[in-house]
C-alpha positions as CSV (number, residue, x, y, z in Angstrom):
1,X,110.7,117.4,80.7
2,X,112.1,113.8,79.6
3,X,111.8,112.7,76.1
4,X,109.1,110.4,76.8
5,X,107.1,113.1,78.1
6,X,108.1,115.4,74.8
7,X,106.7,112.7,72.7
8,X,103.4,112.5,75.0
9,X,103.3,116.4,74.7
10,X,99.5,117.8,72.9
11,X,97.8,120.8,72.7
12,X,94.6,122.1,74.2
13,X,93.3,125.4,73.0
14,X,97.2,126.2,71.6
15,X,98.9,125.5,74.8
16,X,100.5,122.4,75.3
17,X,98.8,119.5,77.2
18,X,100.6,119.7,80.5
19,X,99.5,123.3,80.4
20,X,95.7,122.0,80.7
21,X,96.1,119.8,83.3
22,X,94.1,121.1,86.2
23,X,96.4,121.9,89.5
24,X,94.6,121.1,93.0
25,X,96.1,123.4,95.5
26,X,94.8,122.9,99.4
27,X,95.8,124.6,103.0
28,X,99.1,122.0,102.5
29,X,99.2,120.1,99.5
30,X,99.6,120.2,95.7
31,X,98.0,118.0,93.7
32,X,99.5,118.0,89.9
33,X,100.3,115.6,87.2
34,X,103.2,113.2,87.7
35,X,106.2,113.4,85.5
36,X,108.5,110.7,84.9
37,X,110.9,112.5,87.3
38,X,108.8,111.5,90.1
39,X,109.6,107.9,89.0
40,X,112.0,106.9,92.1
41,X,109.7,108.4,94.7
42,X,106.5,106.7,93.3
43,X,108.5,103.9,93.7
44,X,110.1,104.2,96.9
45,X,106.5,105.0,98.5
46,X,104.2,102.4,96.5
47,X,106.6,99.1,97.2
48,X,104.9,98.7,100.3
49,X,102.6,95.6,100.7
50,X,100.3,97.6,103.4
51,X,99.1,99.7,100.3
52,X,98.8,97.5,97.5
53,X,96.5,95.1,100.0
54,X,94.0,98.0,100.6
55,X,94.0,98.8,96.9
56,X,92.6,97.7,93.9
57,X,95.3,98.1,91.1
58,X,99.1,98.2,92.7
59,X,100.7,95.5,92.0
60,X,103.4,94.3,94.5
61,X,106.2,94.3,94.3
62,X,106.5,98.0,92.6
63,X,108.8,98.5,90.1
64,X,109.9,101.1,87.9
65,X,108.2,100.1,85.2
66,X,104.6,100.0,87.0
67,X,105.8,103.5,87.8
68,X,106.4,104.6,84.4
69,X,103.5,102.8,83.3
70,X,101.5,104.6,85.7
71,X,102.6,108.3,84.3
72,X,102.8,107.4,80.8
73,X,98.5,106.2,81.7
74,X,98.1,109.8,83.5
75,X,99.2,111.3,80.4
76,X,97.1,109.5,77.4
77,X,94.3,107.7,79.4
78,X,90.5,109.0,80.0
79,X,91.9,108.3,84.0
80,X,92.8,111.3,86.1
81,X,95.5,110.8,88.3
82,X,97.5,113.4,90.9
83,X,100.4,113.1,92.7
84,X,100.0,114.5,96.0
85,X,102.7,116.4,96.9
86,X,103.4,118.9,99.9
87,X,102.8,122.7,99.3
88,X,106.0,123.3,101.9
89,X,108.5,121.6,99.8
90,X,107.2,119.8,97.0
91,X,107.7,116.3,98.4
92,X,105.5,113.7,96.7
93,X,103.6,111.5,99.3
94,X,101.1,109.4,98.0
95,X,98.6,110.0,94.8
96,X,95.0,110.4,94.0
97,X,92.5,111.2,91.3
98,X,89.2,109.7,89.9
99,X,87.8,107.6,86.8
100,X,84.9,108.7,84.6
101,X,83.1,105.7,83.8
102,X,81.1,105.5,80.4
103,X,77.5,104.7,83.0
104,X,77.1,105.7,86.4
105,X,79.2,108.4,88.7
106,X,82.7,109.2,88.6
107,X,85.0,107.0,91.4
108,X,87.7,108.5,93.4
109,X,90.7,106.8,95.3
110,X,93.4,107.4,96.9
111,X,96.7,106.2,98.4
112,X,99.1,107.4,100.8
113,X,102.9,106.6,101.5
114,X,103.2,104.7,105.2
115,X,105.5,107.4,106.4
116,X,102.7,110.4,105.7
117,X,100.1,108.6,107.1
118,X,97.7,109.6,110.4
119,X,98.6,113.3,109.2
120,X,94.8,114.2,107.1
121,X,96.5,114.1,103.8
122,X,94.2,111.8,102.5
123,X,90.8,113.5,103.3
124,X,92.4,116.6,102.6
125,X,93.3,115.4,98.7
126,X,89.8,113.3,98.7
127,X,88.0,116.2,99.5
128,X,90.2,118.5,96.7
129,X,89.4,115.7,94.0
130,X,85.6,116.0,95.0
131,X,85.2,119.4,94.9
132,X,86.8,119.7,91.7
133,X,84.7,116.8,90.0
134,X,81.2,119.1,91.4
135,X,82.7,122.2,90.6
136,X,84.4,121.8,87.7
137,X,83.5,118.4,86.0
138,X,79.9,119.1,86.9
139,X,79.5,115.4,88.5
140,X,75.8,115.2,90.0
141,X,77.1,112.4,92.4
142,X,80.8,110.6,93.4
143,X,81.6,107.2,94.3
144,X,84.1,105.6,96.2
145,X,84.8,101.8,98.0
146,X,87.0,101.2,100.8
147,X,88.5,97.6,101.7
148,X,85.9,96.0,104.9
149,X,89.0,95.1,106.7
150,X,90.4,98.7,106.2
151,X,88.5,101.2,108.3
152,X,91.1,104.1,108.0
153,X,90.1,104.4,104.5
154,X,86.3,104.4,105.3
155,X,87.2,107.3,108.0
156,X,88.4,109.4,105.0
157,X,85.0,108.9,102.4
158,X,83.1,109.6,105.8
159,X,84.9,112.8,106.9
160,X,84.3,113.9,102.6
161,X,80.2,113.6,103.2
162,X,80.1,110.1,101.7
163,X,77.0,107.9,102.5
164,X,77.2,104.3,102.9
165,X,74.7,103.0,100.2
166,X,76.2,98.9,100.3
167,X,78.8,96.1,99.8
168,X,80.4,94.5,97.2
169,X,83.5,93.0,95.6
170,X,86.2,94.1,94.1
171,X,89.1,93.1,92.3
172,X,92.5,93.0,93.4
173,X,95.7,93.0,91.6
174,X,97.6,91.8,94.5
175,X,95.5,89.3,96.0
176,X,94.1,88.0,92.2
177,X,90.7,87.4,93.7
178,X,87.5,89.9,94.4
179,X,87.4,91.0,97.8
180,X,84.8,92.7,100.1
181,X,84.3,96.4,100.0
182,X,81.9,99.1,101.5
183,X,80.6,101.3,98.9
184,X,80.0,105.3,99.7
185,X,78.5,108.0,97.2
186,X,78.2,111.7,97.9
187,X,75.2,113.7,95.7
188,X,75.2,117.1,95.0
189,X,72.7,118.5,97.0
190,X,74.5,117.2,100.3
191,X,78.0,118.3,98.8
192,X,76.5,121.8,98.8
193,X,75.1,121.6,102.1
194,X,78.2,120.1,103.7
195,X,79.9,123.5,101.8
196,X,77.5,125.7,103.1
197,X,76.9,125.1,106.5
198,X,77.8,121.9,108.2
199,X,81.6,121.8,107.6
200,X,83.7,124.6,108.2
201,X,86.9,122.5,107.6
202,X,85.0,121.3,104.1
203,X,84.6,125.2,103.1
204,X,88.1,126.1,104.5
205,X,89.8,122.6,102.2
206,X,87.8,123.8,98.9
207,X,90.2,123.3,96.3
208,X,92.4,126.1,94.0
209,X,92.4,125.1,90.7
210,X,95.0,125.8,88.2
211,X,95.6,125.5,84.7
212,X,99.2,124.6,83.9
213,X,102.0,122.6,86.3
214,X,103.1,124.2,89.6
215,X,106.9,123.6,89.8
């Protein structure tokens, strides 16, 4: 633990923040809190310009300090990020999580580094991240948006349950300007079904939750 995240360090319950973080385990991947030891490979993954184009807040270029930045957000923020790492080694690869707005449904998103892409990481971390927000947040509904011009991204909300319900704009960092995007939400009722009987790859992907940081 660095001394930035010692001075970040609270307590839920008498156990120390980090300790209450939920952990997402899947079939292949981890999905934890970053720590500023993850710094370099956050960076080394994010610099890429074909990810900050399809989302809404990486800036580019990527630096170490919109790395820290990031972490240091995970840690005191009412956001929820996770680093998605590989249950094999512990690799990072890309990172995930959802916002809890103060109206409407939570909003999850995603990212994924270009080397660990075409793989199924990213509906296998969506789909942890929504099972957690139904089963443990107790969401009634989830949201996400995908770039129009980025149909890879819309494949993943589908292959989660998510219903098309509308465009919009959005905002991006990179670009400074609003931009089209599709928008998807996913109730409960047809979360449960999927579970239940449609999906067997949903039922199989269902999320282990943690309390406390897998190392």
């Amino acid at each position: 633990m660095t001394a930035l995240e010692t001075q970040l360090e609270g307590r839920c319950g008498g156990e120390l923040l980090e300790s209450c973080m939920p952990v997402l385990e899947t079939e292949r991947l981890v999905l934890r809190v970053p720590r500023f030891e993850d710094v370099p490979a956050v960076v080394a993954m994010a610099n890429d310009r074909r990810i900050a184009e399809m989302t809404a807040n990486l800036p580019h270029p990527y630096a170490v300090k919109d790395a820290e930045s990031w972490i240091t957000n995970a840690w005191t923020s009412q956001d929820h990020p996770f680093l998605i790492t590989l249950k094999s080694n512990g690799a990072p690869i890309g990172a995930t999580g959802f916002v809890m707005p103060e109206l409407g449904d939570p909003e999850i998103g995603y990212w994924l580094g270009t080397a660990h892409w075409s793989h199924g990481y990213a509906t296998e971390a969506a789909r942890a991240v929504v099972d957690h927000l139904f089963t443990n947040r107790g969401a009634e509904a989830v949201s996400a948006r995908a770039r129009v011009v980025n149909p890879s991204s819309r494949r993943v909300i589908e292959k989660c349950g998510f219903q098309w319900i509308g465009a919009g704009l959005t905002r991006s960092r990179l670009l400074a300007s609003s931009v089209p995007v599709d928008k998807f939400r996913l109730d409960r009722p047809l979360w449960a079904s999927l579970k239940a009987w449609r999906d067997p790859i949903l039922r199989r992907s269902a999320p282990r939750v943690v309390l406390g940081e897998r190392r």
